[in-house]
MARNU-364704 format. One record per residue (C-alpha): x, y, z; residue number from 1. Coordinates in nm, 4 decimals, always signed. Example, Ala and Ser with C-alpha at 12.3 -4.5 7.8 and 13.67 -1.06 7.14 Angstrom:
2
east:+1.2300&north:-0.4500&up:+0.7800&num:1
east:+1.3670&north:-0.1060&up:+0.7140&num:2
//
This chain:
148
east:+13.2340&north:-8.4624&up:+4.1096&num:1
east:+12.9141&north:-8.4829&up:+4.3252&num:2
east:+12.8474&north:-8.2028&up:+4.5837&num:3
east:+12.9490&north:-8.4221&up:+4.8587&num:4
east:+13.2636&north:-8.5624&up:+4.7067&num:5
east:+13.3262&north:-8.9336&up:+4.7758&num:6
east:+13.6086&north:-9.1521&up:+4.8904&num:7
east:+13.6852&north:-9.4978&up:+4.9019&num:8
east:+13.9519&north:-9.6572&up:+5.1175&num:9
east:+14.0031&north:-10.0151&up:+5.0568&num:10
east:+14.1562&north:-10.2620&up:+5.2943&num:11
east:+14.3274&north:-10.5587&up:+5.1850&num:12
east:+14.3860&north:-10.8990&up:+5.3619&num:13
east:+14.4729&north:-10.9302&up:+5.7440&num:14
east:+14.4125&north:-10.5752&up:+5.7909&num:15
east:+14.1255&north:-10.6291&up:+6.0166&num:16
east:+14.3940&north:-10.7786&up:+6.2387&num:17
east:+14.5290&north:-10.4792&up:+6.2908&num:18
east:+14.6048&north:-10.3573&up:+6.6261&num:19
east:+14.6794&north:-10.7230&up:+6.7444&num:20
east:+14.8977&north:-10.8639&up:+6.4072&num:21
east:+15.2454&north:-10.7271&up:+6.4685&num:22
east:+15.2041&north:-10.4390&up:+6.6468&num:23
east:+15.5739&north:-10.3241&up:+6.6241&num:24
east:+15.5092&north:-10.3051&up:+6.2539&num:25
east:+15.1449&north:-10.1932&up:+6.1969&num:26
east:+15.0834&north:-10.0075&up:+6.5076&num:27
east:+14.8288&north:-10.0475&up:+6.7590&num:28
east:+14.5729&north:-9.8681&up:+6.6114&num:29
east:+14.2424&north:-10.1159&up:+6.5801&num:30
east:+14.0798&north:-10.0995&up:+6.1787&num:31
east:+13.7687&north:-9.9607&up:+6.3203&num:32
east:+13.9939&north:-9.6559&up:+6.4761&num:33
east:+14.1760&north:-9.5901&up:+6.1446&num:34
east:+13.8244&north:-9.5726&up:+5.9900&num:35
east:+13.7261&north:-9.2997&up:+6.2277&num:36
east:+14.0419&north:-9.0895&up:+6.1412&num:37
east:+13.9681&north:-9.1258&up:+5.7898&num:38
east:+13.6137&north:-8.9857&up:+5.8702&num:39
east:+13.7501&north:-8.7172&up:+6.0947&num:40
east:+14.0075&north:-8.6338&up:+5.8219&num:41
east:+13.7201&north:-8.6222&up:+5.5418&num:42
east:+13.5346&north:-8.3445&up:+5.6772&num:43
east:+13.2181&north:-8.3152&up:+5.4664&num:44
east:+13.3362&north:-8.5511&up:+5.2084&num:45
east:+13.1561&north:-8.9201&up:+5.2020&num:46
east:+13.4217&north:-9.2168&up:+5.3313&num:47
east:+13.3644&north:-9.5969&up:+5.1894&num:48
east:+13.5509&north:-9.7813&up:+5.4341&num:49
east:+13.6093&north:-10.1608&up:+5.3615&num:50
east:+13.7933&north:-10.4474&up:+5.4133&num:51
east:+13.8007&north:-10.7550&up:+5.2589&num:52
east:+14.1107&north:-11.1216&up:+5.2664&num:53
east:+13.9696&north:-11.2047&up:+4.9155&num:54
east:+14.1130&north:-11.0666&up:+4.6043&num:55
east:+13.7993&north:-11.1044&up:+4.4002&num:56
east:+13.6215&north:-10.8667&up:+4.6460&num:57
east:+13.8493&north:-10.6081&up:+4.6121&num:58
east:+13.8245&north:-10.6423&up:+4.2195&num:59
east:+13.4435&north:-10.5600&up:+4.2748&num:60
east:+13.4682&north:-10.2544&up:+4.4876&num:61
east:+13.7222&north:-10.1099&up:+4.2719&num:62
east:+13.4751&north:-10.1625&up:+3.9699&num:63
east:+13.2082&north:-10.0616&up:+4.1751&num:64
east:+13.4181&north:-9.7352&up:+4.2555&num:65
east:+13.4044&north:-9.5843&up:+3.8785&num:66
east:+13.0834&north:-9.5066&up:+3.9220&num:67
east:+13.0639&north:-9.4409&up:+4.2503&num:68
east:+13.3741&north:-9.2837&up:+4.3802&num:69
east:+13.5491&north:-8.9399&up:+4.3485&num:70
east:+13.9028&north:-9.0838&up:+4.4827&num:71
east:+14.0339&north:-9.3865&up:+4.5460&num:72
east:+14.2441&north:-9.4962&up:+4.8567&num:73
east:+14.3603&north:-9.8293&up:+4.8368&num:74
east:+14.6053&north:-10.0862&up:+5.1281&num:75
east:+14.6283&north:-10.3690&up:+4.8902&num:76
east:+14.8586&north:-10.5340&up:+5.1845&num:77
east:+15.0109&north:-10.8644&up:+5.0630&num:78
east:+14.8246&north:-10.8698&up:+4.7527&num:79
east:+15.0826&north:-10.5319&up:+4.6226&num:80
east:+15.3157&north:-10.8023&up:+4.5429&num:81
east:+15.1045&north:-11.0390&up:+4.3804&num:82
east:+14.8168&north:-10.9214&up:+4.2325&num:83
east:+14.7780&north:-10.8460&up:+3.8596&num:84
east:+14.4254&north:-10.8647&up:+3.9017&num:85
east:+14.4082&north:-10.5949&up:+4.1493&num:86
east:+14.6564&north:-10.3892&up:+3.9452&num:87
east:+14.4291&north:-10.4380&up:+3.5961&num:88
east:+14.1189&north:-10.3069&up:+3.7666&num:89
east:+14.2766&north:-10.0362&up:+3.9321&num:90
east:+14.3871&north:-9.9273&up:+3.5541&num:91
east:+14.0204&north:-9.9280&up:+3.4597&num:92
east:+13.9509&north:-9.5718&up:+3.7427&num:93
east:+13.9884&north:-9.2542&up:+3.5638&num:94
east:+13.9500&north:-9.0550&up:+3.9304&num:95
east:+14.2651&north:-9.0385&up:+4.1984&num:96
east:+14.4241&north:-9.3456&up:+4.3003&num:97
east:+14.6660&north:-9.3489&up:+4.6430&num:98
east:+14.8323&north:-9.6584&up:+4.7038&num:99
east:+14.9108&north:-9.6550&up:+5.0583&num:100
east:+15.1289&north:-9.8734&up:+5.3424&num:101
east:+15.1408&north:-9.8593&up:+5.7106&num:102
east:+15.5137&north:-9.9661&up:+5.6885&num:103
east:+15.7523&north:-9.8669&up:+5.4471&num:104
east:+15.7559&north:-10.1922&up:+5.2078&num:105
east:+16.0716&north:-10.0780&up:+5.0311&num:106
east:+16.2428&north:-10.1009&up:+5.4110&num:107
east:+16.1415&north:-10.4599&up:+5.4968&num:108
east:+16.2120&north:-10.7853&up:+5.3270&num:109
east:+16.3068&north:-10.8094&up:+4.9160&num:110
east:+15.9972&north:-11.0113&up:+4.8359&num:111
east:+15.7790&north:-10.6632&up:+4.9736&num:112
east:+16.0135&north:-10.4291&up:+4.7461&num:113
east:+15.7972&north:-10.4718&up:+4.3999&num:114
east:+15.4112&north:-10.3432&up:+4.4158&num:115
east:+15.1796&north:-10.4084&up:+4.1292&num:116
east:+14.9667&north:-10.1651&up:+4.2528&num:117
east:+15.1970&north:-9.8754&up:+4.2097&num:118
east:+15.2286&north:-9.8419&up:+3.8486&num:119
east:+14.8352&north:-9.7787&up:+3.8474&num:120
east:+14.8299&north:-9.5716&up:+4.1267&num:121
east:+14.8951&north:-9.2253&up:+4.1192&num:122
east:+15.0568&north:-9.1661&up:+4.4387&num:123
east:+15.1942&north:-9.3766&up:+4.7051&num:124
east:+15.2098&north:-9.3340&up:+5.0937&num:125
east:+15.4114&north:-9.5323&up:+5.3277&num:126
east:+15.5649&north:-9.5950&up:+5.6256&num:127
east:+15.3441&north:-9.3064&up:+5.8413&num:128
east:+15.1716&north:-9.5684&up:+6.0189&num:129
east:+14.7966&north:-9.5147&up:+6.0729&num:130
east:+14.8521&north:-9.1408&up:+6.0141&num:131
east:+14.9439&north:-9.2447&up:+5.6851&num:132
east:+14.5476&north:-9.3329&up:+5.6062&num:133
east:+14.4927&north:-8.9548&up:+5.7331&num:134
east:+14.7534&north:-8.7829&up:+5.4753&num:135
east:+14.5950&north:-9.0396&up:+5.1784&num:136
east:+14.2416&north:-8.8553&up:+5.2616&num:137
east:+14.4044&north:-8.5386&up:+5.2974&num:138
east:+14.5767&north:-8.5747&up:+4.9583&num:139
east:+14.2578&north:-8.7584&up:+4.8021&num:140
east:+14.0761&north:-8.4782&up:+4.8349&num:141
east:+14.3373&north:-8.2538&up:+4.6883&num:142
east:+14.3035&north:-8.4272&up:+4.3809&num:143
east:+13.9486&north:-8.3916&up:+4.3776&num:144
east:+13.9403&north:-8.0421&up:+4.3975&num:145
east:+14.1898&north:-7.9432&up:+4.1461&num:146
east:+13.9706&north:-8.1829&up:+3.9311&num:147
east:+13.6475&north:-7.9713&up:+3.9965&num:148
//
């Protein structure tokens, strides 16, 4: 772990959307304000905050992350029930991995109820809301510290 430990929170597709994309289920909360509660939440520690529609992007962040990155926070969005690719990368990170949801997939329609991400994750948050971005940093860095 570096002095300044470092975080990554990854943003899948449509997320930059938020605040205006189905508000009753995602909140009204802008990306660029859940980014500043991630970097109010991190205290001294280093956020990464991106977002990116395209799978392959994602892929590259998350390798770029083994080097870079002390935790791991990851909204996968619609690709948590399709990708393999982002779940086979994600298996590649040695540091803490949080999967995390604004909703509560496992609530909403069946197609939502399987995540690829999860079995490579090692701990899930859901259904909080944009709060739930501020518990994944809180818990992030947790991790990081019982690692040091």
């Amino acid at each position: 772990m570096a002095d300044t430990p470092v975080i990554y929170v990854l943003n899948g597709p449509n997320l930059n959307l938020l605040g205006v994309r189905e508000p009753e289920v995602y909140g009204r909360d802008t990306l660029a304000d859940i980014e500043q509660r991630c970097v109010k939440a991190a205290g001294e520690a280093r956020i990464v905050f991106r977002q990116s529609n395209h799978e392959g992007v994602l892929v590259d962040w998350i390798q770029e992350a083994r080097e870079s990155a002390d935790a791991l926070i990851i909204n996968p969005a619609a690709y948590t029930h399709t990708s393999v690719a982002l779940h086979d990368a994600l298996k590649t990170l040695s540091i803490t991995v949080i999967e995390l949801h604004l909703s509560n997939p496992a609530a909403r329609e069946a197609f939502r109820h399987h995540s690829y991400v999860s079995s490579a994750a090692t701990g899930v948050i859901a259904g909080f809301g944009a709060h739930g971005y501020e518990l994944a940093v809180q818990a992030a860095l947790t991790k990081v510290r019982e690692r040091a």
